[in-house]
Residue frames as qw, qx, qy, qz and C-alpha x, y, z in Angstrom:
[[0.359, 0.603, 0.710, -0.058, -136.70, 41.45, -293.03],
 [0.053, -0.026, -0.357, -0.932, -137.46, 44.05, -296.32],
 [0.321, 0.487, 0.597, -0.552, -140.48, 45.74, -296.04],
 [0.245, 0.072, 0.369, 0.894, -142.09, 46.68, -298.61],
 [0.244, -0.012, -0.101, -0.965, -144.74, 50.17, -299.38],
 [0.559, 0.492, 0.523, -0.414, -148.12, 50.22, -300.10],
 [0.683, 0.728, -0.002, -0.067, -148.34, 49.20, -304.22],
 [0.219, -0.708, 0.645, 0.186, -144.62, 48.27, -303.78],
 [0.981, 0.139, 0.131, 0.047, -143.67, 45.11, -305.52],
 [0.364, -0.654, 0.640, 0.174, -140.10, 43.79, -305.59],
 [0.868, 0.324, -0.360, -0.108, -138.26, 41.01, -307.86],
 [0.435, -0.592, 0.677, -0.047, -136.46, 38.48, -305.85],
 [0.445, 0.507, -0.736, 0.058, -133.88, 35.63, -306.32],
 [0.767, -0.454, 0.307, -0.335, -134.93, 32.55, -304.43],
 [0.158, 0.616, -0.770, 0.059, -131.89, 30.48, -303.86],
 [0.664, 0.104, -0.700, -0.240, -132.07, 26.83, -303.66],
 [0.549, -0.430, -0.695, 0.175, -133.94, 24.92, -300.82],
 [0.043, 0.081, -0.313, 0.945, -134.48, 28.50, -299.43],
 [0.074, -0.748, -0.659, 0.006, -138.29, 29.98, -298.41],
 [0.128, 0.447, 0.083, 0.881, -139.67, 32.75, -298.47],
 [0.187, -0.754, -0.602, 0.181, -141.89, 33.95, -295.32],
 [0.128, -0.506, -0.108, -0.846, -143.87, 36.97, -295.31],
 [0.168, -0.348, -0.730, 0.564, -145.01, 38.25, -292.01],
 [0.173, -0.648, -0.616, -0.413, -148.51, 40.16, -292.53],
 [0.072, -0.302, -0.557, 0.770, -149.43, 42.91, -290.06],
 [0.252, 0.273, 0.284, -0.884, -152.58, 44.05, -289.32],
 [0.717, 0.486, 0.342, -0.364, -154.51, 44.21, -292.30],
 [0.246, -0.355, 0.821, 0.374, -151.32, 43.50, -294.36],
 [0.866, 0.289, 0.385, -0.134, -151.93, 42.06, -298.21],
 [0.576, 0.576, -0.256, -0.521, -151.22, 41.17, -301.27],
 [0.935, 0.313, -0.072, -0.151, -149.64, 38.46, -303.84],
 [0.296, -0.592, 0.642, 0.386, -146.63, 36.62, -304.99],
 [0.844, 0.415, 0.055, -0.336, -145.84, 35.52, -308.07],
 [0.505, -0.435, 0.620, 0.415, -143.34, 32.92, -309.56],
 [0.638, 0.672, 0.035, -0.374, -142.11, 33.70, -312.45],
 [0.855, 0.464, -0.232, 0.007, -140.51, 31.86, -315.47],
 [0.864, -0.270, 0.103, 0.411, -137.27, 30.14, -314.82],
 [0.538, -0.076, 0.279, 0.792, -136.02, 32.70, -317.78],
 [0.257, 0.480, 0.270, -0.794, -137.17, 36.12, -318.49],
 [0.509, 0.175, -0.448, -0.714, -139.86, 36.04, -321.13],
 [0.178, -0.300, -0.937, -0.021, -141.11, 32.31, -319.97],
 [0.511, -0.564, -0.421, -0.494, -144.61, 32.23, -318.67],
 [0.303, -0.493, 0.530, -0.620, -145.51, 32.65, -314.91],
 [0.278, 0.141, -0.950, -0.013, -146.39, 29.84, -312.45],
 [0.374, -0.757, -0.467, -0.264, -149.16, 31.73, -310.94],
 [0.112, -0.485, 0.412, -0.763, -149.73, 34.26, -308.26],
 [0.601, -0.301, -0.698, 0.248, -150.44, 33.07, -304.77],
 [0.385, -0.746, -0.254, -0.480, -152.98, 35.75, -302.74],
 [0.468, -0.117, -0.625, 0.613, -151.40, 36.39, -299.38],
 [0.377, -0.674, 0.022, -0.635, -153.42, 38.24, -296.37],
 [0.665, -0.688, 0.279, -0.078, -151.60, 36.22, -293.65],
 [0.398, -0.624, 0.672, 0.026, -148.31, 35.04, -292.15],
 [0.966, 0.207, 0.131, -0.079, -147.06, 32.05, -295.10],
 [0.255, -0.767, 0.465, 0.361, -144.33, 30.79, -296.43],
 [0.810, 0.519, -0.150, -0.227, -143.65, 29.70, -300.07],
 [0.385, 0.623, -0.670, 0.118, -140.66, 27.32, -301.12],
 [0.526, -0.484, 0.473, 0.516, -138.66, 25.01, -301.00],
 [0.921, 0.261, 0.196, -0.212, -137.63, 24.27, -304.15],
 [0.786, -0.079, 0.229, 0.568, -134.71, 21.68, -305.57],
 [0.656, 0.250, 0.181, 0.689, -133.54, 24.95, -307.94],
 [0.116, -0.207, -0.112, 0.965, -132.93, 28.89, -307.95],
 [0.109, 0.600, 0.758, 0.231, -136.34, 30.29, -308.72],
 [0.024, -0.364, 0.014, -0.931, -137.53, 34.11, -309.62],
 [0.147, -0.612, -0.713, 0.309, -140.60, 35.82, -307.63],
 [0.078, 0.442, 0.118, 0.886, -142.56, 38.78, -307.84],
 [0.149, -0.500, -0.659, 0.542, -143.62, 40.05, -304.14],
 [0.083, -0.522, -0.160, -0.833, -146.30, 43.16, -304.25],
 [0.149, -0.288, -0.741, 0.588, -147.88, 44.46, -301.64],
 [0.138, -0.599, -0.634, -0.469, -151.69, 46.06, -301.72],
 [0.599, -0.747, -0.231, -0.170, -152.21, 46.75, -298.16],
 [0.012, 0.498, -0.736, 0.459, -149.48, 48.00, -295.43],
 [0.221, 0.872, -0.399, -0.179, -147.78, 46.05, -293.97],
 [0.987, 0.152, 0.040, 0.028, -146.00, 43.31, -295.40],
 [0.298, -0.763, 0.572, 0.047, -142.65, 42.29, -294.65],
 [0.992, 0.101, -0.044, -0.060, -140.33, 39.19, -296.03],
 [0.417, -0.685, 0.597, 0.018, -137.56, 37.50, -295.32],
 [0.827, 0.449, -0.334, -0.053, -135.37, 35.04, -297.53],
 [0.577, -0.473, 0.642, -0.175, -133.93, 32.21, -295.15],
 [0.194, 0.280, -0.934, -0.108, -132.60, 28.16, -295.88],
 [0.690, -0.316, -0.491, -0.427, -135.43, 25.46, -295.52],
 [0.523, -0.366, 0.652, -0.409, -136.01, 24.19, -292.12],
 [0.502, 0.305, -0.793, -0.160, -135.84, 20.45, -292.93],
 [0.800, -0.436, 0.259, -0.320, -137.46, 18.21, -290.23],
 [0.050, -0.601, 0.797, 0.025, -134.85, 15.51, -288.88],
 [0.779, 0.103, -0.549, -0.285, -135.29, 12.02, -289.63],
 [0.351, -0.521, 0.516, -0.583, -136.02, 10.15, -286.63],
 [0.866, -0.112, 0.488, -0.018, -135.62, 6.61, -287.88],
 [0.094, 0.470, -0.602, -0.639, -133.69, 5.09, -290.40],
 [0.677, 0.355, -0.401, -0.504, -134.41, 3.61, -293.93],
 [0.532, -0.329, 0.779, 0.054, -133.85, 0.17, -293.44],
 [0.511, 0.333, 0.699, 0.372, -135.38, -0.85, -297.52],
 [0.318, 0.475, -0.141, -0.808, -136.30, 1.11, -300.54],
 [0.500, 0.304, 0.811, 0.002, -138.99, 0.02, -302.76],
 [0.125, 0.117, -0.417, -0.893, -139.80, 1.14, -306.38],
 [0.284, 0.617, 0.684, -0.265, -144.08, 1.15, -306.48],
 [0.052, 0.618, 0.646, 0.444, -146.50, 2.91, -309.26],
 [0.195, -0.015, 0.353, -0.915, -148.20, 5.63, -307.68],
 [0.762, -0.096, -0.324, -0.552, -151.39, 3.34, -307.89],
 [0.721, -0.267, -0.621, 0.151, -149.74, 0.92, -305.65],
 [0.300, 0.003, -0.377, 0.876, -147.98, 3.43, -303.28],
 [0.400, -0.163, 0.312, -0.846, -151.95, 4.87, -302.25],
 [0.726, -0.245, -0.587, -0.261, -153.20, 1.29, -302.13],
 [0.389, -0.074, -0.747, 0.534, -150.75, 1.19, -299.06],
 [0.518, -0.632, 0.207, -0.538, -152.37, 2.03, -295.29],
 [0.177, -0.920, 0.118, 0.329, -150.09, 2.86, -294.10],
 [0.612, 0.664, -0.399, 0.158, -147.03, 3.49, -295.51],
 [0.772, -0.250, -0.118, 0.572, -143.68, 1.58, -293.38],
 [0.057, 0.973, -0.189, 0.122, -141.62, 4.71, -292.18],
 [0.470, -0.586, 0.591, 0.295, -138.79, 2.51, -292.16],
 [0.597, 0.415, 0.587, 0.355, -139.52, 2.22, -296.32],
 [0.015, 0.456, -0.381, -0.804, -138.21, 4.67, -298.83],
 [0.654, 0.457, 0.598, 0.077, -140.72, 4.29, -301.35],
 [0.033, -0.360, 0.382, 0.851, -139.76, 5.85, -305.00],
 [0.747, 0.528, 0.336, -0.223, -142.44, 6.09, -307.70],
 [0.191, -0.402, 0.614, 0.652, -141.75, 5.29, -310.82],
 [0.079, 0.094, 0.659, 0.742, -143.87, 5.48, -314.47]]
């Protein structure tokens, strides 16, 4: 884990399907922000932190800016935990996203894909 100060703030590399978690102590704050895929893009917003969270995945390498306000705030830069699939697929159906929340329920033995 990398701590960081009070008013510290860090730029990190978040490596595909990775996460970030920040562990919070005490009164522990501040923010993260993702920023542009390339320097000078715009940001994707900042995301307030004042407890234990964890941002990410996502499918591609992605920047961040971590700060901290309050001691003390710690993160760590780890590989997604994936949950295991605990049936298989046995069809895959292409649906709207207007038909795909008509369903109740969805079949968990259907792969639905949206599509236009």
């Amino acid at each position: 884990m990398t701590a960081l100060p009070i008013n510290g703030h860090e730029v990190i590399s978040l490596p595909a399907y990775s996460t970030i978690t920040v562990t919070v102590s005490g009164t522990g704050a501040g923010s993260i922000e993702r920023l542009g895929n390339n320097p000078g893009e715009a940001s994707f917003g900042v995301v307030a932190i004042n407890a234990n969270t964890s941002i990410g995945p996502f499918a591609m390498p992605t920047r961040h800016v971590i700060r901290c306000s309050l001691p003390t705030f710690t993160y760590d830069i780890g590989p997604a935990d994936f949950p295991a699939v605990t049936s298989d697929v046995e069809r895959i159906i292409k649906l709207s996203q207007a038909e795909y929340d008509a369903l109740s329920p969805a079949d968990p033995a259907t792969l639905y894909l949206i599509v236009g």
